[in-house]
N, C-alpha and C positions, 0 to 999 in steps of 0.2 A: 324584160325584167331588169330595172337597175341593181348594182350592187352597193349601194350607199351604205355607209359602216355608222354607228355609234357617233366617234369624232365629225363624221360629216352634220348629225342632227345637232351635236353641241353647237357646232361652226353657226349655222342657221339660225340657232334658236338667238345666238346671242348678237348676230347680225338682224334678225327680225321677232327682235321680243315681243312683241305685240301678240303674234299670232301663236296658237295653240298647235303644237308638231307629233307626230306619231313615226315611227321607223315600223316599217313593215313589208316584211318579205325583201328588205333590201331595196323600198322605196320609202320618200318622205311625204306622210298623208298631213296635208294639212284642211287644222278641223274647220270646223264651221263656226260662226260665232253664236256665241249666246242668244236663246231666244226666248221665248215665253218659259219654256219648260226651266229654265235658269231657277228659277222662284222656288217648283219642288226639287230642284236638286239640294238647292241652300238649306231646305227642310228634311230631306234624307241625310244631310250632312246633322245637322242639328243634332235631328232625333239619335243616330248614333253617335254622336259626341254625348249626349247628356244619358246614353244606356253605358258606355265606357266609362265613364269620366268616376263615381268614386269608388268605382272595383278596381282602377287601372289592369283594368282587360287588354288595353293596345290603345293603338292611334288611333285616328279620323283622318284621312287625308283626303281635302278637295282635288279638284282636278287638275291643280298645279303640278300634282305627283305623279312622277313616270316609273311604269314598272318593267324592267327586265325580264320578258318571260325566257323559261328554259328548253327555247327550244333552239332548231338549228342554225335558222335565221338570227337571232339574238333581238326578236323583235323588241319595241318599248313602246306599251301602250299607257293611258291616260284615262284613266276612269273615269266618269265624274267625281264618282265617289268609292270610297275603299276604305276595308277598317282593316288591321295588320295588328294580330295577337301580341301581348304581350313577350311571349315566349320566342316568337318571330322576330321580334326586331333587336337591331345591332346593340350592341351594349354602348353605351354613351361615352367618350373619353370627355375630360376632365373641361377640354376647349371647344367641343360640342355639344353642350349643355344647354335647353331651352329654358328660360329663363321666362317664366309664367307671373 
């Protein structure tokens, strides 16, 4: 079992952006690439984006989003896809504003 920390997967990611990385258990899993199944992901992404989008319920986030679970590893996984409640997410400061 490695002990690879958070900082290590940053170091990685941003020495091999290409590729899709997971921290897990204190190893770095890297993904597989896109394949057929790509096409319904796009369209799971869709369909909850356009059942969010004008309650503003939350986000949509493709698989570019890494989530911190809380456990004792401090793993970070990558979903395809993930929606995060309005109520959930960080309150926006003034120079992190997305600009739609």
């Amino acid at each position: 079992m490695s002990n690879l920390t958070v900082k290590d997967l940053e170091k990685l990611q941003v020495d091999y952006g290409d590729y899709r990385m997971e921290l897990v258990s204190g190893e770095i899993i890297v993904m597989s690439p896109s394949g057929l199944e790509s096409d319904e992901v796009a369209a799971i992404v869709a369909y909850l984006w356009h059942w969010i989008r004008h309650g503003k319920l939350g986000r949509v986030i493709a698989s570019s989003g890494g989530f911190r679970l809380p456990n004792a590893d401090g793993d970070i996984r990558a979903p395809d896809a993930s929606f995060i409640s309005a109520e959930k997410l960080p309150r926006p400061t003034s120079s992190s504003k997305l600009k739609l």
